[in-house]
C-alpha positions in Angstrom: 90.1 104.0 87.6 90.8 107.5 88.5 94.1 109.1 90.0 91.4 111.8 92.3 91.8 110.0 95.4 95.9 109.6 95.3 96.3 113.2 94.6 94.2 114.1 97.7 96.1 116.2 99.7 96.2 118.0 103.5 97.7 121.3 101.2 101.5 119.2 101.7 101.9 116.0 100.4 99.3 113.7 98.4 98.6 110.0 99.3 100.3 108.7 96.2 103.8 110.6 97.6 103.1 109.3 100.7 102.7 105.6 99.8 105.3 105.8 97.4 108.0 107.3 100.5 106.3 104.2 102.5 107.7 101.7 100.1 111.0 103.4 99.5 111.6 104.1 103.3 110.9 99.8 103.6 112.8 99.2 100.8 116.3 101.0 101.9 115.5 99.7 105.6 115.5 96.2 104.7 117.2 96.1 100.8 118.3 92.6 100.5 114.5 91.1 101.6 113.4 92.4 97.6 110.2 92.8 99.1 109.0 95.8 97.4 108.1 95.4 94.0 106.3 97.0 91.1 104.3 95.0 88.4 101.5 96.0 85.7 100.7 92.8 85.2 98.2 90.6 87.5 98.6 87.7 88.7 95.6 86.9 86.3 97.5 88.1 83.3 94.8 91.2 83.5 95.6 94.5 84.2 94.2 97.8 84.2 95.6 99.9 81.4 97.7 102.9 82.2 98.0 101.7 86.1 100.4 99.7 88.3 100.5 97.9 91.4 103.2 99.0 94.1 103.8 96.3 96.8 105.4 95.1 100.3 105.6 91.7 100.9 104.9 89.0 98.3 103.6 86.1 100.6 99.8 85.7 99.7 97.6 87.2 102.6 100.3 89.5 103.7 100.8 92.2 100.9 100.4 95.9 101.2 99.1 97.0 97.7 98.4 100.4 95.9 97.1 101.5 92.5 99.3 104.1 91.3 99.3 105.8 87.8 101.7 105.1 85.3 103.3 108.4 85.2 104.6 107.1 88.7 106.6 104.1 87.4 109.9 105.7 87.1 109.8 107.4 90.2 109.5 103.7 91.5 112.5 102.4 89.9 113.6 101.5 93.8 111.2 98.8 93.6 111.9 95.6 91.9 110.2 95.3 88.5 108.1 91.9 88.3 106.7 90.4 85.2 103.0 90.2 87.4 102.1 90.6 90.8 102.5 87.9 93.4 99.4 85.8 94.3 97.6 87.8 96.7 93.7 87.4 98.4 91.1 89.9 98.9 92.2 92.2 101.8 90.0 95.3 103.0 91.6 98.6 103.6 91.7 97.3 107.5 93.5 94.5 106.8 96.4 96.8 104.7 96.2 99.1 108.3 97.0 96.7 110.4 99.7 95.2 107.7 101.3 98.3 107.8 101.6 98.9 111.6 103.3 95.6 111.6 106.2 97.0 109.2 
């Protein structure tokens, strides 16, 4: 896995800043739902070494998802920590879109 395509930038902000604002923009607009979360632990048990998932939304076929590095984990401390990622399915990047512009 490689941290390349987070750090992308348009010469202001990077995806990975921009994702991470997402959450933390849900997360004080609606802080009691506890639907943004943080895990490096799959639902599997697997994981990727050195990476985390950052979600929205913990009902399976609903979840907006992102890889992020773990030199982003404290700066996520606004998410709640869980001990593995909800169940989720298979979703393609135009499923997270259109998840998103329901927020």
């Amino acid at each position: 896995m490689s941290d390349s395509k987070g750090l992308m930038s348009d010469g202001y902000y990077a995806f990975n800043e921009l994702y991470i604002a997402l959450c933390r923009f849900y997360n004080n607009r609606y802080p009691t739902d506890h639907d943004v979360w943080k895990s490096k632990i799959h639902n599997d048990e697997g994981n990727y070494i050195g990476w985390f998932l950052l979600g929205i939304g913990k009902e399976k076929g609903r979840q907006i998802t992102y890889y992020l590095h773990n030199s982003y984990w404290d700066e996520c401390a606004f998410a709640q920590t869980l001990d593995k990622v909800p169940e989720f399915n298979s979703s393609t990047s135009h499923d997270v879109l259109e998840r998103i512009k329901e927020l």
